[in-house]
N, C-alpha and C positions, 0 to 999 in steps of 0.2 A: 504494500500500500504506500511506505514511505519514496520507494523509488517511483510509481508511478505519477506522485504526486510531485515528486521534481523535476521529473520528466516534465508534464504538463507545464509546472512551474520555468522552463528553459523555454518550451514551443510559445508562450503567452509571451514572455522576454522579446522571443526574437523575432515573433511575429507584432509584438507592439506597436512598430516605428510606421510599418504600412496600414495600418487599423487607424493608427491617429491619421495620419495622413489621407486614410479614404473617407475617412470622419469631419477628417477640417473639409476637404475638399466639396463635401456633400453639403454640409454646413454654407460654405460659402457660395451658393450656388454658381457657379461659375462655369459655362459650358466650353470654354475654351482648353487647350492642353496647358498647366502651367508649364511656364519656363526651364529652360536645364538648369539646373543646380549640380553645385559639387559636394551636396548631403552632408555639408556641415549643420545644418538645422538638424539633422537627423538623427548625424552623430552625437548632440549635447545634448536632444531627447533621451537616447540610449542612455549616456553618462547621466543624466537626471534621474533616469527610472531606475540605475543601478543602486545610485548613492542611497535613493527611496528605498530600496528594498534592504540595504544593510543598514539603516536607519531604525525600518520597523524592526529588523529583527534582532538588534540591539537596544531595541525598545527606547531608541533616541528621539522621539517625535517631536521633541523643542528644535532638533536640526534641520527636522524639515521645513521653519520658516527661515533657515537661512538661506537654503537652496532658493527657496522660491524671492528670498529680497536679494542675492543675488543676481540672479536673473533678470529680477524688475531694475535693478540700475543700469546693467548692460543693455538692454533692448530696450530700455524708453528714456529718447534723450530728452535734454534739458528745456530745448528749445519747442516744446510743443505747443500748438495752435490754441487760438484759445477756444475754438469748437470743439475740444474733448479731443480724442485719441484719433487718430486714422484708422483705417481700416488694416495698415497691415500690423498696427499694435493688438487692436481688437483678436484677429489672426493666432499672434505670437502669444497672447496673454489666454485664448481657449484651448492653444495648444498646450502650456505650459499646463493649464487645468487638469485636459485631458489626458497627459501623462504622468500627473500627479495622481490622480484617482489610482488606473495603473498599473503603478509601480507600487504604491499603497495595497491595492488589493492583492499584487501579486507578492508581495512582502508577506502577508497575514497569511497567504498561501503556503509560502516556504515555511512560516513560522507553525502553520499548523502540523505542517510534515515534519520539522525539525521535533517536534514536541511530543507526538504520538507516534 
């Protein structure tokens, strides 16, 4: 049971980064192809949902608002509009949501298999 459940637990991991992604995309409605990227958005998903999951399962969950104020000072500059956010803040700040949840749930995941 415990290896099936980290199993599982690796397939949700590595499958996360396209979920969020098919997620924001659906969300945004946007019928065009987005732009090529060179999956750095992708990659600091990954590293966010990683951090997330050794977080829960060290039972650190005060550190998961650094991750996320991190985050918030890197992607939202100083200089913003005074009509509230743009749109590719709005974007970056459900994706960061969405990989938060996650990496959260997949944390309590690992945590239940570490535990039983």
């Amino acid at each position: 049971m415990k290896i099936a459940l980290i199993i599982l637990s690796v397939l949700v991991y590595t499958a996360s980064g396209y979920i969020i992604k098919l997620l924001l995309r659906l969300l945004s409605r946007t019928t065009s192809e987005p732009e090529e990227t060179d999956y750095i958005g992708m990659t600091i998903g990954y590293s966010e949902r990683l951090l997330t999951i050794i977080f829960v399962v060290f039972n650190q969950y005060t550190a998961l608002g650094l991750v996320i104020a991190a985050k918030s000072i890197l992607r939202f500059p100083s200089n913003s509009s005074e009509d509230g956010m743009d749109k590719k803040s709005e974007y970056v700040l459900v994706g960061t949501m969405l990989s938060l949840v996650v990496g959260i749930l997949n944390g309590l995941l690992v945590l239940y298999a570490i535990q039983y």
